[in-house]
C-alpha positions as CSV (number, residue, x, y, z in Angstrom):
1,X,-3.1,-4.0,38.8
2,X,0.7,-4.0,38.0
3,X,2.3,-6.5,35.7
4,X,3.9,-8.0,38.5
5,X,0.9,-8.5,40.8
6,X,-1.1,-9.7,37.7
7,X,1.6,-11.9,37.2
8,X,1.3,-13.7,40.8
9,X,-2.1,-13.7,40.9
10,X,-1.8,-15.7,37.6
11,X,-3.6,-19.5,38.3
12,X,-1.2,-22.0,36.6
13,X,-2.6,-23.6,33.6
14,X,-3.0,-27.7,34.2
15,X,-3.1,-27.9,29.7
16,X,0.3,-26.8,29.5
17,X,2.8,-29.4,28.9
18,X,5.5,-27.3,29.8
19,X,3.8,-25.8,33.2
20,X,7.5,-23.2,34.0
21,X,8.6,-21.2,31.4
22,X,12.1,-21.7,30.5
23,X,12.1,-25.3,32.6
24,X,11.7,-27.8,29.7
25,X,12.8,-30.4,32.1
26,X,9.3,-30.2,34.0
27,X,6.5,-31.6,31.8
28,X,2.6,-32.5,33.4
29,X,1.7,-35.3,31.8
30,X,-2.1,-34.9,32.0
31,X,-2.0,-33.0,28.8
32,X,1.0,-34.8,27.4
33,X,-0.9,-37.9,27.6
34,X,-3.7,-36.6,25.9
35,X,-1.2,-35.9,22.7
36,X,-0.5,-39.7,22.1
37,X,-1.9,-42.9,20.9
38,X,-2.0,-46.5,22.4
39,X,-2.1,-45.5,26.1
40,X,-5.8,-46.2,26.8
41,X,-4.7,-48.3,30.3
42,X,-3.0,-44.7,31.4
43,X,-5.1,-42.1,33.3
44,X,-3.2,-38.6,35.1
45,X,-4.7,-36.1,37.5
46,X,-4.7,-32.3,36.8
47,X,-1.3,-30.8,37.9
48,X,0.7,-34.4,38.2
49,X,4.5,-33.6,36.1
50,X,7.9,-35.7,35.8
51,X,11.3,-34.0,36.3
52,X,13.9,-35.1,33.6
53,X,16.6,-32.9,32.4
54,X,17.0,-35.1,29.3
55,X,13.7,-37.3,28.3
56,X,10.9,-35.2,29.8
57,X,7.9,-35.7,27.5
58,X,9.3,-39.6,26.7
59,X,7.7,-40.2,30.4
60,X,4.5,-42.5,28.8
61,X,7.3,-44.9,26.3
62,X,10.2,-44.4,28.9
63,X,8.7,-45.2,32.3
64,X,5.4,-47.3,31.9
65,X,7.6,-50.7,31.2
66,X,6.0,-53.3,29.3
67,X,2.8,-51.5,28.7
68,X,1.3,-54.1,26.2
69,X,-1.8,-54.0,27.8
70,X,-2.6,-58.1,27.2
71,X,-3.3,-57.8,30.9
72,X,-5.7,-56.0,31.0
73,X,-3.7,-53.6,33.9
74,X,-4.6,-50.1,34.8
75,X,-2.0,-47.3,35.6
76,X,-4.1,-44.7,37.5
77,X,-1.9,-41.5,38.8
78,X,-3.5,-38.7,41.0
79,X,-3.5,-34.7,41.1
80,X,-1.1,-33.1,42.3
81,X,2.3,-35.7,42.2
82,X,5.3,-35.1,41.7
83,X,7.8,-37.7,39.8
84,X,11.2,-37.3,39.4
85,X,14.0,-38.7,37.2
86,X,13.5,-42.3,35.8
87,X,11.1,-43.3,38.4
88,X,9.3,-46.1,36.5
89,X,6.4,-48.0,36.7
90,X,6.4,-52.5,35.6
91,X,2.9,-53.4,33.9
92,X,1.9,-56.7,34.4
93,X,2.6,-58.2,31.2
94,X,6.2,-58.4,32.2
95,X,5.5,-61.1,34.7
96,X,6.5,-64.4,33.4
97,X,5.1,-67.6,34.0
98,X,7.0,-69.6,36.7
99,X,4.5,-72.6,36.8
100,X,6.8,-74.8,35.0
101,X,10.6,-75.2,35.6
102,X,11.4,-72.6,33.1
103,X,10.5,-68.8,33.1
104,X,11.2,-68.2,29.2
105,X,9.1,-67.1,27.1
106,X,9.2,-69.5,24.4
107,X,6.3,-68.7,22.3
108,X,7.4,-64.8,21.4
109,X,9.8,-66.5,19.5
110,X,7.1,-68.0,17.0
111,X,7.7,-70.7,14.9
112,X,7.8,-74.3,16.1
113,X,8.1,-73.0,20.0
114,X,5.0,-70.6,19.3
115,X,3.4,-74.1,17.9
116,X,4.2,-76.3,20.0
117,X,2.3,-74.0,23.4
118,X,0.2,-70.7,22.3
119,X,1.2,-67.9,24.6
120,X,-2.1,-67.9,25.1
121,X,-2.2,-71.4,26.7
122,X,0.6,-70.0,29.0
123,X,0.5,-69.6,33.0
124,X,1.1,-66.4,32.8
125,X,1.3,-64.3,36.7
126,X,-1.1,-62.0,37.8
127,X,-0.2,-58.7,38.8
128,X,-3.1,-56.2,38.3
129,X,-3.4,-52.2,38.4
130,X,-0.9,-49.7,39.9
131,X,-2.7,-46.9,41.7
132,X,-1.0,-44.2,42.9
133,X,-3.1,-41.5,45.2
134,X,-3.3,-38.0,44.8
135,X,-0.1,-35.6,46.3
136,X,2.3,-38.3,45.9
137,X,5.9,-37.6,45.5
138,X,8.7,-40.2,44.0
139,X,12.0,-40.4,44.3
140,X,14.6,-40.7,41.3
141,X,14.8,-44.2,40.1
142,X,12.4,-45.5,41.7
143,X,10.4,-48.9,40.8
144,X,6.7,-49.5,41.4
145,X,5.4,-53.2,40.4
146,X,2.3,-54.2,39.5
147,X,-0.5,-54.7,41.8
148,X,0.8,-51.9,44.2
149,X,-1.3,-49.2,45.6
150,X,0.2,-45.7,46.8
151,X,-1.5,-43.9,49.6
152,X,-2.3,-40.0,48.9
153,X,0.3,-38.0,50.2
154,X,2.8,-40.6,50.4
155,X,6.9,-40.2,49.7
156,X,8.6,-43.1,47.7
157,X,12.3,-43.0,48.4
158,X,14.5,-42.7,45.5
159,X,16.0,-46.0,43.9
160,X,12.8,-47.6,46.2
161,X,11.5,-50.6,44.8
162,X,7.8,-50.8,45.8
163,X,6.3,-54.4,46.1
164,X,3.6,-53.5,48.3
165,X,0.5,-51.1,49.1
166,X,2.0,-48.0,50.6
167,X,-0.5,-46.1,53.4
168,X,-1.5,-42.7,53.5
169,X,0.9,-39.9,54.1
170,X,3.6,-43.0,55.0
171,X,7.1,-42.4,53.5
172,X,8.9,-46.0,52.1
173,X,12.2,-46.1,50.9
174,X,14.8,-49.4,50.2
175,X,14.5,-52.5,48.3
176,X,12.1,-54.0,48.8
177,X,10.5,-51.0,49.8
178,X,9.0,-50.3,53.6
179,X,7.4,-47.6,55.5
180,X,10.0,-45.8,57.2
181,X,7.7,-43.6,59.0
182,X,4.4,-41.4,58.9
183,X,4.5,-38.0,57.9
184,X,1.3,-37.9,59.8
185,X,-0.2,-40.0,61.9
186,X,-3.4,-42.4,60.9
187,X,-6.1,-39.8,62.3
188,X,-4.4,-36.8,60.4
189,X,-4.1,-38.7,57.7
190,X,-8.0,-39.6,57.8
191,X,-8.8,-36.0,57.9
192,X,-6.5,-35.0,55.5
193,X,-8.2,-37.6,52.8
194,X,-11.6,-36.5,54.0
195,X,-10.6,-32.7,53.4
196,X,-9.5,-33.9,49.4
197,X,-8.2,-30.5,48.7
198,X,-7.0,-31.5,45.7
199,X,-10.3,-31.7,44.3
200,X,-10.9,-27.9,45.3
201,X,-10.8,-25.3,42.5
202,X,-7.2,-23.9,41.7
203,X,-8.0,-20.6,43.0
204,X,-9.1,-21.6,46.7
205,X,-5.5,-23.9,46.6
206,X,-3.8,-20.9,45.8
207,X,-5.3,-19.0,48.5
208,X,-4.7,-22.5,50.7
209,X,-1.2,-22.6,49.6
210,X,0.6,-21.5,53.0
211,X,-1.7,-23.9,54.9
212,X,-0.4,-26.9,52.5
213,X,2.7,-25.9,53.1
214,X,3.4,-24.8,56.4
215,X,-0.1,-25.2,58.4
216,X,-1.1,-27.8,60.6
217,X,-4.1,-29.7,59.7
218,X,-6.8,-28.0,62.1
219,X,-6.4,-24.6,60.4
220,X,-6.5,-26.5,57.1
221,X,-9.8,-27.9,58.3
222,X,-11.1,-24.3,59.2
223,X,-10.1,-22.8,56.6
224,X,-11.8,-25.4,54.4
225,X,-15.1,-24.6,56.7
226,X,-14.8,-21.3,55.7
């Protein structure tokens, strides 16, 4: 085998940070993750990176806002996503309490507002986990708050600001974010799910690869038969 063919028929490696030589700017943030401390809430599929020119592997203290993880909150990310520039993701704990006719925070403060209500004693909103599916793409500067669930294969719109569950293979885009259209309709995207081929090993996707790309689902589903 020549260099070059051994070269293509290399699998890419889902450890590497930096997955594409010479492209700093792309980073997979499974094994990035795995680097740091204090991000215990945080769980990335195999092959999922960020795109940033400029703060690449600050994804996990850049984008995961208010990650104190008093909540209790989850961010779960799939295989196989794809995030670009300052897309971010709002934990939870940054959801005030609006029980009351003010929304500040007294108590971070300390002292005599800290004594006089425990933040602990404070009516504090809900929000719960962010779950994003598998083969999700998101736009630049997008905004995913807590509590929202993103369908496998769905598109998120750039400066989108998603406030609610987003379907399967549905693209949503605008503020506050809506599904614009399908890129497939309900059924496809039933058996697509029910296929999972990002759960296959890496060297029957590469062999898949023009089938993900270009292929309708039925010769998808046969070649996953075969």
């Amino acid at each position: 085998m020549t260099r070059s063919a051994a070269e293509a028929a290399r699998l890419p490696d889902p450890g590497a940070i930096l997955p594409v030589p010479n492209k700093p700017r792309i980073v997979f943030l499974k094994p990035l993750l795995a680097t740091l401390t204090g991000f215990g809430n945080v769980e990335v599929g195999d092959f999922t990176y960020y795109d940033d020119p400029l703060h690449g592997q600050d994804f996990f203290r850049r984008n995961i806002g208010y990650n104190f993880q008093a909540s209790g909150a989850r961010l779960t990310i799939g295989k196989f996503c794809a995030i670009a520039t300052a897309a971010r993701f709002m934990m939870p704990d940054a959801m005030h309490a609006m029980a009351g006719p003010s929304t500040y925070p007294f108590g971070i403060l300390g002292g005599a507002f800290a004594g006089a209500l425990p933040l602990s004693d404070y009516p504090w909103r809900g929000g719960g986990d962010i779950v994003v599916g598998h083969d999700v793409w998101i736009g630049a500067e997008a905004l995913v708050l807590p509590g929202v669930t993103i369908g496998h294969g769905a598109v998120i719109g750039t400066r989108a600001v998603v406030t609610r569950d987003v379907p399967d293979y549905a693209v949503a885009a605008g503020n506050p974010a809506r599904v614009v259209r399908r890129r497939r309709t309900e059924e496809e995207a039933a058996r697509l799910v029910a296929l999972a081929w990002w759960d296959w090993p890496a060297a029957r996707i590469a062999k898949a690869v023009p089938l993900l790309v270009k292929g309708p689902v039925a010769e998808l589903e046969a070649f996953a038969r075969g």
